[in-house]
C-alpha positions as CSV (number, residue, x, y, z in Angstrom):
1,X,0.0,0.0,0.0
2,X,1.4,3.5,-0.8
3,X,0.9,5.0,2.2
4,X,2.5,2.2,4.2
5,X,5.7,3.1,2.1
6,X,5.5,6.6,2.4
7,X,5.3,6.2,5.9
8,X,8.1,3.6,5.9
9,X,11.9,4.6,7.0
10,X,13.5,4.5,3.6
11,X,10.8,7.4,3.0
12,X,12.2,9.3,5.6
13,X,15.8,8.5,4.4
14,X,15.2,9.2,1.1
15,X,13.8,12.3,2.1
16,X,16.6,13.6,4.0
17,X,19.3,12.6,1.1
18,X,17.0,14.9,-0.8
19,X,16.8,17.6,1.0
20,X,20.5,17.4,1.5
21,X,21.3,17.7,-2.7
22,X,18.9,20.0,-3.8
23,X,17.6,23.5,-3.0
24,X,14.2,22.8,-2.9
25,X,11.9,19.2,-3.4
26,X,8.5,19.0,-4.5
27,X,6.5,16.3,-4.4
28,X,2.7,15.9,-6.8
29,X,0.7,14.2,-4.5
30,X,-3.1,12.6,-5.2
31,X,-5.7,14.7,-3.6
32,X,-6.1,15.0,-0.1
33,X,-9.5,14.0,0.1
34,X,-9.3,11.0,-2.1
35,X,-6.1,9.5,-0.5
36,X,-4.2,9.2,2.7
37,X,-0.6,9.5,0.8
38,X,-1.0,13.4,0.5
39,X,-1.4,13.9,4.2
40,X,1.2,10.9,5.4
41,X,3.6,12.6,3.2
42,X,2.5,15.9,4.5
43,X,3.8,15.0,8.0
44,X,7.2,14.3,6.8
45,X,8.1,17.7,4.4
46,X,8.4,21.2,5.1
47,X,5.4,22.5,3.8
48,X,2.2,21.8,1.7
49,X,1.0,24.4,-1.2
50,X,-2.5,23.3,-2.0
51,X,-3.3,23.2,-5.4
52,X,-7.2,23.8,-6.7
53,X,-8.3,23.7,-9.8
54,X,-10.7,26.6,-11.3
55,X,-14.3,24.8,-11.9
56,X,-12.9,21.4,-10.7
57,X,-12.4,21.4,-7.1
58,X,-15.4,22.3,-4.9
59,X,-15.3,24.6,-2.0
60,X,-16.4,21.9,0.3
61,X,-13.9,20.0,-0.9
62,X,-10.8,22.8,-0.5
63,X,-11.9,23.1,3.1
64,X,-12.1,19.3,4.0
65,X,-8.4,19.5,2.8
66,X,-7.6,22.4,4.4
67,X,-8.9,20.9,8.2
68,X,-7.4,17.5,7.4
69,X,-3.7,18.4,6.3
70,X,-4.4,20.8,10.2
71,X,-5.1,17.9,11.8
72,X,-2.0,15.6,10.9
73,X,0.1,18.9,11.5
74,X,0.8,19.9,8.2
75,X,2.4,23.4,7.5
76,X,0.3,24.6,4.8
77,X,2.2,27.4,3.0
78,X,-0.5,28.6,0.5
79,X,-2.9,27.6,-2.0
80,X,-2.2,27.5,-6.3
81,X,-5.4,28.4,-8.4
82,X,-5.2,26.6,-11.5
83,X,-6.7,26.5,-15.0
84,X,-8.6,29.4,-13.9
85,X,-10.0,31.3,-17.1
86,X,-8.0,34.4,-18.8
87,X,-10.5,37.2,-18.7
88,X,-9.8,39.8,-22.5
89,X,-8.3,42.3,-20.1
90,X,-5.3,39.3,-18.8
91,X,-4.9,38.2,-22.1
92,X,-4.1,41.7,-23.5
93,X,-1.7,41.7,-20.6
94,X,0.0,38.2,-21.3
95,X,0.3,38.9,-25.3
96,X,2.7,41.9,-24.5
């Protein structure tokens, strides 16, 4: 089971040898609310950016992710809105 190696000590190593060769690590984790891998790994790194998707990911469902990542002590550093919709004004903007 994922979670069961995520949680294992060769995680944990592997982590640490990370951390130790690179500047910054990121791991793309299944959603919060669907899996326990995203919040057994979030006990183990420095931070969690929560990413939600623009038409995708219901409210309810941010917030659920949100108190459960708080309730396995995860440091959740921000949030990342994506495929959200270029309004005519933001696509002047971006064609410059």
């Amino acid at each position: 089971m994922p979670s069961d190696l995520i949680a294992s000590p060769a995680m944990t190593s592997l982590i640490a040898r990370l951390r130790d060769d690179a500047d910054v690590v990121l791991f793309d984790a299944p959603p919060v609310v669907l899996a326990t891998d995203a919040a057994e790994l979030a006990t183990l790194v420095d931070g969690v950016l929560l990413t939600v998707s623009a038409g995708h990911t219901r409210r309810d469902d941010a917030q659920r992710a949100v108190d459960l990542l708080g309730k396995v002590g995860a440091r959740l550093v921000g949030a990342a809105l994506v495929n959200a919709p270029a309004d005519a004004e933001l696509r002047k903007y971006l064609a410059a």
